[in-house]
C-alpha positions as CSV (number, residue, x, y, z in Angstrom):
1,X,-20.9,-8.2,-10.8
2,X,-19.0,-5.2,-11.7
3,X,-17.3,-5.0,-8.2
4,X,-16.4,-8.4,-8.0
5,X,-12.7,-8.2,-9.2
6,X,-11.7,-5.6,-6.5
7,X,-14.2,-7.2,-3.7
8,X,-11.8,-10.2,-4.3
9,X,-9.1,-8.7,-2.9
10,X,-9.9,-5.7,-1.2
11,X,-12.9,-6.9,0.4
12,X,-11.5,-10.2,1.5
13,X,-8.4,-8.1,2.9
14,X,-6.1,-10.9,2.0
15,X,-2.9,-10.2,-1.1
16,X,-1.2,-13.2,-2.5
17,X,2.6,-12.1,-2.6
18,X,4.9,-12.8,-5.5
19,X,2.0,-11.1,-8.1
20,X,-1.9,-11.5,-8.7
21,X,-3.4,-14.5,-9.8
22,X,-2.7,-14.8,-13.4
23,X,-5.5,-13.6,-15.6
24,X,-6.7,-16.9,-18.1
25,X,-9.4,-17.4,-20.4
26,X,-10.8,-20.6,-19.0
27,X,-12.7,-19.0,-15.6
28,X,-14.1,-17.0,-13.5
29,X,-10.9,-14.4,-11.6
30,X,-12.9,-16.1,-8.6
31,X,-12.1,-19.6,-9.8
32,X,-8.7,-18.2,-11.0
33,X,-7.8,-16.9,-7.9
34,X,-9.3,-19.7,-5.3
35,X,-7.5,-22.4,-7.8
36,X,-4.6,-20.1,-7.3
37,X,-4.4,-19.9,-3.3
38,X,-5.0,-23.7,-2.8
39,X,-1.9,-24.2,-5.4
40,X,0.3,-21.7,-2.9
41,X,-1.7,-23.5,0.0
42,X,-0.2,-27.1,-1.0
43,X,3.2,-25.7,-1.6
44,X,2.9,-23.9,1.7
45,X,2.5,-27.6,3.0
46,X,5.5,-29.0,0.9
47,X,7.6,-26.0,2.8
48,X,6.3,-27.8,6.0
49,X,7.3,-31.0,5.0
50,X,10.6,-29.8,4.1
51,X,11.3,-28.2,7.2
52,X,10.1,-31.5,9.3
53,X,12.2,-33.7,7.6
54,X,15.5,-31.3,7.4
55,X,14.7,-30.6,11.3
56,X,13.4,-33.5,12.5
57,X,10.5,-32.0,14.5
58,X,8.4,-35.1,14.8
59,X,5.7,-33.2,12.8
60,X,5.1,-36.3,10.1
61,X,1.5,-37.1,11.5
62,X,-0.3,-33.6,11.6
63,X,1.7,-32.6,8.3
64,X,0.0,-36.0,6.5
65,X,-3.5,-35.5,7.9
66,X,-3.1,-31.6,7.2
67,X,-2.1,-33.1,3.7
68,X,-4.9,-35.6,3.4
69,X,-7.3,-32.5,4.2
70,X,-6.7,-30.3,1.9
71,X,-6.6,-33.2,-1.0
72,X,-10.0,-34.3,0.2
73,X,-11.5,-30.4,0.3
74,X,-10.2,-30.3,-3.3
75,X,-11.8,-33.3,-4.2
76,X,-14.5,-31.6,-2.8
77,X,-15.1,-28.6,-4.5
78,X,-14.2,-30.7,-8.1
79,X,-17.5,-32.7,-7.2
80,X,-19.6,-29.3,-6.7
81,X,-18.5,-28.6,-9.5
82,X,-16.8,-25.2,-8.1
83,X,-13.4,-26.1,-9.1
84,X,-12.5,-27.9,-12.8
85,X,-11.0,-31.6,-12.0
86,X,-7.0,-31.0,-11.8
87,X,-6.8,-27.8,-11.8
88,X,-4.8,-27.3,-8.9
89,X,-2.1,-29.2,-9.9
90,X,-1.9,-27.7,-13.2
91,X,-1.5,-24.2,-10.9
92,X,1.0,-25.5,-8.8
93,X,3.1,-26.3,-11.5
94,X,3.5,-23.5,-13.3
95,X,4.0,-21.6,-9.6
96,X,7.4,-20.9,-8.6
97,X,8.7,-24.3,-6.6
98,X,6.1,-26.0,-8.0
99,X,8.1,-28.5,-9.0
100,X,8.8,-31.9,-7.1
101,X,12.4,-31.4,-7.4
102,X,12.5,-28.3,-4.4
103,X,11.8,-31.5,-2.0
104,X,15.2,-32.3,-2.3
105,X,16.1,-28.6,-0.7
106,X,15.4,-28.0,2.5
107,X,15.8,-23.8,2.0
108,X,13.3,-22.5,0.0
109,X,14.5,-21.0,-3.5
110,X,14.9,-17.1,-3.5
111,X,11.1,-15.6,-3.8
112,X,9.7,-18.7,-2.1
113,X,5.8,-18.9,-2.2
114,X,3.9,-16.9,0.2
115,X,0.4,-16.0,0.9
116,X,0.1,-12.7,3.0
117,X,-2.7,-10.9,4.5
118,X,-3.0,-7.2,4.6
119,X,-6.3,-7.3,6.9
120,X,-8.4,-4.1,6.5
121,X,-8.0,-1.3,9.2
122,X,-6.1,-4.2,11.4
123,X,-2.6,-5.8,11.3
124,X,-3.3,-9.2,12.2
125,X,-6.7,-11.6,11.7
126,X,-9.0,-10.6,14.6
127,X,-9.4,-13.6,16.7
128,X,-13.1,-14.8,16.8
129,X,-13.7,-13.4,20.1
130,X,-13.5,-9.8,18.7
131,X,-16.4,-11.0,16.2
132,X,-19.9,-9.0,16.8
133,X,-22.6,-11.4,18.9
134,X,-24.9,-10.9,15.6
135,X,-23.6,-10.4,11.9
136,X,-25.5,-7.8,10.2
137,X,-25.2,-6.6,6.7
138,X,-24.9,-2.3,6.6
139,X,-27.1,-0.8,4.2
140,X,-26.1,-1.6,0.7
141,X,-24.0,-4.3,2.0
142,X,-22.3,-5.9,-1.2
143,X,-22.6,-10.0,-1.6
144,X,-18.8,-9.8,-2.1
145,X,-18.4,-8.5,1.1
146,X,-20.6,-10.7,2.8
147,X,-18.9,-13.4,1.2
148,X,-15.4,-12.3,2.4
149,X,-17.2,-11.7,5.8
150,X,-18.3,-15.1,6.1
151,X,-14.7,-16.8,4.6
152,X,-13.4,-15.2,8.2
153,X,-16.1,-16.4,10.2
154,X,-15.2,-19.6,9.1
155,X,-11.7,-19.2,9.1
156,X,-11.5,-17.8,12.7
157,X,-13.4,-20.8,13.9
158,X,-16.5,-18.4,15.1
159,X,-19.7,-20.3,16.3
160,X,-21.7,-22.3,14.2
161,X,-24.8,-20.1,15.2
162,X,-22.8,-17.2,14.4
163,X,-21.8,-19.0,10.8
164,X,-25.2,-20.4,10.2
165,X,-27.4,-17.0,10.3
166,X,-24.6,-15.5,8.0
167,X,-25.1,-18.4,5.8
168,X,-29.1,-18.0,5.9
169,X,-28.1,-13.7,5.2
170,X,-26.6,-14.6,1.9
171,X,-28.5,-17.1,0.6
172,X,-31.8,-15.2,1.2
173,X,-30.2,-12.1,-0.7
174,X,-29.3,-14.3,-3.6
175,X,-31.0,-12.7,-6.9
176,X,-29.2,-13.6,-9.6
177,X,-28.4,-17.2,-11.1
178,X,-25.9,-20.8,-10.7
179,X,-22.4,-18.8,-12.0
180,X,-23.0,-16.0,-10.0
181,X,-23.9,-18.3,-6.8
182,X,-20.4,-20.5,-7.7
183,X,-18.2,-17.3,-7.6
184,X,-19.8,-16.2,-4.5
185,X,-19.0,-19.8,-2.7
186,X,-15.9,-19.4,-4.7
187,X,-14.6,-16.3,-3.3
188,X,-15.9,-17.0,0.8
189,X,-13.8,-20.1,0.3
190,X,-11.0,-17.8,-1.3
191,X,-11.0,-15.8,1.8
192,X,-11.6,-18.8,4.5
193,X,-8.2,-20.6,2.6
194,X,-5.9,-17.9,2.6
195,X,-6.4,-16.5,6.4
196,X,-6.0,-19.8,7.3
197,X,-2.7,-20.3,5.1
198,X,-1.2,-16.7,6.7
199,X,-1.9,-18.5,10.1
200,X,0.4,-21.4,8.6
201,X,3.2,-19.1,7.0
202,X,3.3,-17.6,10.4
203,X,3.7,-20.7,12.0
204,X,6.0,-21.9,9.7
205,X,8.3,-18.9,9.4
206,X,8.6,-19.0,13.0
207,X,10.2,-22.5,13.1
208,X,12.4,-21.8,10.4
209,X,13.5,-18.4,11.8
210,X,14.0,-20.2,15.1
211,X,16.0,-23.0,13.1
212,X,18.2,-20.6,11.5
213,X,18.9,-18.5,14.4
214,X,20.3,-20.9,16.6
215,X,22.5,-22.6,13.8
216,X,23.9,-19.4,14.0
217,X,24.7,-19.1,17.5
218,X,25.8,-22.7,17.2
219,X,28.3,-21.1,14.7
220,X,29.8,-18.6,16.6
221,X,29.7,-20.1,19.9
222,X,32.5,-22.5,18.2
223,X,34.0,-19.7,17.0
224,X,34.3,-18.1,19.9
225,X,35.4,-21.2,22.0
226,X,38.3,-21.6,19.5
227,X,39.4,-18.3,20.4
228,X,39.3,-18.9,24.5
229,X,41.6,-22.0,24.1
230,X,44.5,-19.9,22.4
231,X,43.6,-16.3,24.0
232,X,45.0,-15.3,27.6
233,X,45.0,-12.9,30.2
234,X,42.1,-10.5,30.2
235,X,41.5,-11.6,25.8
236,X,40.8,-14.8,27.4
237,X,38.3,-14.0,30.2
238,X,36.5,-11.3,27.9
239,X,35.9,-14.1,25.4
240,X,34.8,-16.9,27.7
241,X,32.4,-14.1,28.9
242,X,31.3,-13.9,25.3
243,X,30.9,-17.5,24.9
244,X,28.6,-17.7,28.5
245,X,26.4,-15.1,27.0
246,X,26.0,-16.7,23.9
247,X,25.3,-19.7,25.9
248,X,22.5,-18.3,27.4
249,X,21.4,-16.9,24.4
250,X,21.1,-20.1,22.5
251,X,18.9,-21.5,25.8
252,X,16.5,-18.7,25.5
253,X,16.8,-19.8,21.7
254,X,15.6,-23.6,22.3
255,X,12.7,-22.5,24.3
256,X,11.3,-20.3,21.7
257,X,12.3,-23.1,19.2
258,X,9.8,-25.5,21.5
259,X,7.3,-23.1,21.0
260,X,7.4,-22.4,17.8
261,X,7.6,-26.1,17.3
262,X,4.2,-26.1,19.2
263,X,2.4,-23.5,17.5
264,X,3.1,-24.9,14.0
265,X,1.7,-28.1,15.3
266,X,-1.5,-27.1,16.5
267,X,-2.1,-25.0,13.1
268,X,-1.3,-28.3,11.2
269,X,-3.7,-30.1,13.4
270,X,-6.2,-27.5,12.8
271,X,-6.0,-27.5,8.6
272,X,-8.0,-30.5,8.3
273,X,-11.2,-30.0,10.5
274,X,-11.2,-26.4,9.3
275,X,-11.3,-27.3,5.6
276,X,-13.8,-30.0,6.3
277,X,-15.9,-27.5,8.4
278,X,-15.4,-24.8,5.2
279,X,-16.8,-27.4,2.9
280,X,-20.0,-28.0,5.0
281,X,-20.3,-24.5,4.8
282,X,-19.8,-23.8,1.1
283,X,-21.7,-26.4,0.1
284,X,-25.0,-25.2,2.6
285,X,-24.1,-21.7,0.9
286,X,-24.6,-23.0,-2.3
287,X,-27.4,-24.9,-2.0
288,X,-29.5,-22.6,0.5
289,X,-29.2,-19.6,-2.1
290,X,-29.6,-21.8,-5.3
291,X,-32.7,-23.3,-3.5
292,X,-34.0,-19.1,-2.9
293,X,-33.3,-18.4,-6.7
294,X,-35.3,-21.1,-7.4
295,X,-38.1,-19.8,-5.1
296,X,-38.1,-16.3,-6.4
297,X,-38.7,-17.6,-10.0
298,X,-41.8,-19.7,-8.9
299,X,-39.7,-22.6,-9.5
């Protein structure tokens, strides 16, 4: 256990932005810190809706099943008994924007929420294809970093086989008792949530980015047509080239809008059968290597 706290972090290869967990006296930092990400997770959805709503991207059915999801994985993990009962909410209140009344802005507030990932030798997630055929554990492979190691499998949507024998790894190596099997479970859902949320803050950054770059060519393209009508001679033709650039520019502008617009949706689609898949997984996890704890003592 004495690597645990830096395995949570390091190992997983995922930071939360906007400070660490904070450090309380009623749990585990593994319960501290998955309580912690699902509270940036749902306000990471409440950015979404406000986004939808202010830009009117026809988003309102993935964003209330990715919603519905992640309520019913909480649910989840309160009746495993890996997460106290209303704990999350508590967290995302005292989180910056936790409160109901940012729904009414549609910018976020200076220092919005974000989860980040600083993925270990890499600068993005590696997509599951680049995931080895077999997942072996080196020689003096940690549980921490197994766990991590399976929260990406998981995350990156690798093949159940693929999950399943990584699954059967770590509960076979389980030695010690129930709380060190919960933060293990604890901390592979820790990782699984948060690469999955980075996936979303991409996603949603992109649509905002898109949103807020084209109000601005919007902007000046006004401007600039203002300026032809009282401009002449070569003033005049120099601007209206301007404006025909800009033109262009703001095209260009709406189809990277569209995709944007696409690639949030499919990552909102994804959020609920990937949280439903991670509780199958945490729950098999936790009962496969309580079950070989229980063998090991003659029980």
């Amino acid at each position: 256990m004495q690597t645990r706290t830096r395995s949570l972090l390091a190992a997983t290869g995922c930071v939360l932005l906007l400070g660490a967990p904070a450090v309380r006296g009623d749990g585990s930092r593994a319960e501290q810190a998955l309580t912690e990400v699902l509270a940036r997770h749902r306000l990471l959805l409440r950015e979404t809706e406000v986004q939808v709503s202010s830009g009117g991207g026809g988003l309102g059915a993935e964003l209330a099943l990715a919603q519905a999801g992640l309520a019913a994985f909480e649910a989840s993990l309160v009746e495993r008994e890996l997460l106290p009962p209303e704990a999350v909410a508590r967290t995302m209140a005292s989180l910056p924007g936790g409160s109901a009344a940012r729904l009414s802005d549609p910018r976020p507030a200076a220092g919005p929420s974000r989860i980040a990932a600083s993925v270990v030798a890499e600068k993005a997630p590696a997509h599951v294809s680049a995931a080895p055929a077999v997942v072996s554990a080196p020689s003096g492979d940690s549980a921490d970093a197994g766990a991590a190691r399976l929260g990406r499998l998981v995350a990156d949507g690798a093949p159940e086989p693929l999950v399943e024998r990584e699954v059967e790894r770590l509960a076979g190596a389980a030695t010690g008792n129930a709380s060190e099997v919960r933060e293990l479970v604890q901390e592979m859902i820790f990782v699984a949530v948060a690469r999955t949320a980075v996936e979303l803050q991409r996603a949603l950054d992109a649509v905002r980015q898109n949103a807020e770059l084209r109000a601005a060519l919007r902007a000046e393209l006004r401007r600039l047509r203002g300026a032809v009508a009282v401009a002449s001679g070569e003033l005049r033709e120099s601007l209206a080239r301007n404006a025909v650039e800009l033109e262009s520019r703001l095209r260009d502008a709406g189809d990277d809008a569209h995709r944007a617009d696409v690639g949030l949706r499919e990552r909102l689609r994804d959020q609920e059968p990937l949280l439903r898949n991670l509780a199958r997984v945490g729950a098999a996890l936790q009962d496969r290597a309580m079950a070989a704890i229980r063998a090991s003592d003659g029980g």
